[in-house]
C-alpha positions in Angstrom: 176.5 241.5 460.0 176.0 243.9 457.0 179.3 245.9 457.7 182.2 242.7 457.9 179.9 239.7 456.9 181.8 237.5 459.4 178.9 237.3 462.3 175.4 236.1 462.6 173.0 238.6 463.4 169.7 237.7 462.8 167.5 235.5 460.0 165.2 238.3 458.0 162.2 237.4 459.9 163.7 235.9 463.0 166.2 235.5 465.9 169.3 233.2 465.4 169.7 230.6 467.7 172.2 227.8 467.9 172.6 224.8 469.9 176.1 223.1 471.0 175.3 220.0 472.4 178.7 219.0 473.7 178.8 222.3 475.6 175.5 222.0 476.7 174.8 225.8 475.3 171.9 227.9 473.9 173.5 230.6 472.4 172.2 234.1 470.3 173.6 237.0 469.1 173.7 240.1 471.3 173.9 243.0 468.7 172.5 246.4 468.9 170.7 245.8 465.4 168.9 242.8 466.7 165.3 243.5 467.7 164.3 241.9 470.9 162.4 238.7 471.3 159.8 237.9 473.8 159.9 234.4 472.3 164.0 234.1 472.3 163.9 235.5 475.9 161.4 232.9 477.1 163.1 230.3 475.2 166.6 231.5 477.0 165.0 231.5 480.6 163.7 227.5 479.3 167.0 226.8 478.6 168.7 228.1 482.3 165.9 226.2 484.0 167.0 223.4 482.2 170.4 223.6 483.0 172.1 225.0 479.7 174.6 227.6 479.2 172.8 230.7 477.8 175.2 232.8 475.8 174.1 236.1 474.4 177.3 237.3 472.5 178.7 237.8 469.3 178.0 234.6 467.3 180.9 233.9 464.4 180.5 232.8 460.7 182.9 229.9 461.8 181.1 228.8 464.1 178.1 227.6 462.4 180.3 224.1 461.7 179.5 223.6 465.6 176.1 223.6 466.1 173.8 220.8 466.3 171.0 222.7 466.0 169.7 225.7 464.7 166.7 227.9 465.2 164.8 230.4 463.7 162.6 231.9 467.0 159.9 234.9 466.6 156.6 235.7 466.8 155.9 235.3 463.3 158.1 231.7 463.1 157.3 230.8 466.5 160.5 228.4 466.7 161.3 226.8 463.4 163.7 224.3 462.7 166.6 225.2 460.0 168.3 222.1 458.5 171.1 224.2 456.9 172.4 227.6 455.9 174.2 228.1 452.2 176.5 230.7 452.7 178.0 232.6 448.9 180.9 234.1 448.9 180.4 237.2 447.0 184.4 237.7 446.4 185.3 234.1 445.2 183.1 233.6 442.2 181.1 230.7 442.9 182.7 229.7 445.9 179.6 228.0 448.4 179.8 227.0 451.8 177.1 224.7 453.6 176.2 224.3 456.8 173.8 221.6 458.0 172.1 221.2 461.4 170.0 218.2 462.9 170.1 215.4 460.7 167.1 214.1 458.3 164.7 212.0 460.1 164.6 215.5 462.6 164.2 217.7 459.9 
């Protein structure tokens, strides 16, 4: 988020979504700045029939470290596979976090 920089909102061109395996979950932010998705919305209805826990709430920083997977769903992406984030940290100069997803004979 623009305002605290400590939750996901959106990628630039995309929805977020991440995947928790060990919880079984699909889960994407719900923010008012997030535009809606006919693609993440039939992607979440997939995931119910399939018997995963679809979680639209406020998605964490932190909580990239437990994702399996991530997403990048739209119309323009379609659903595109991210193998990691690399987060800056714009008040420790030079401090870089991360994140990977998947691992690289998915990717």
């Amino acid at each position: 988020d623009s305002k605290t920089q400590n939750f996901i909102e959106e990628f630039s061109t995309s929805n977020f979504v991440g995947i928790d395996n060990s919880k079984n979950a699909y889960v994407t932010p719900k923010s008012p700045s997030v535009l809606p998705s006919i693609t993440n919305k039939s992607l979440m209805q997939i995931a119910k029939d399939e018997g995963m826990t679809v979680e639209a709430r406020d998605v964490t920083i932190a909580e990239l470290e437990t994702f399996d997977e991530v997403l990048a769903v739209g119309t323009a992406v379609v659903v595109t596979p991210v193998g990691s984030i690399t987060r800056l940290d714009l008040q420790e100069a030079g401090d870089v976090k991360r994140y990977e997803f998947g691992t690289k004979n998915e990717i």
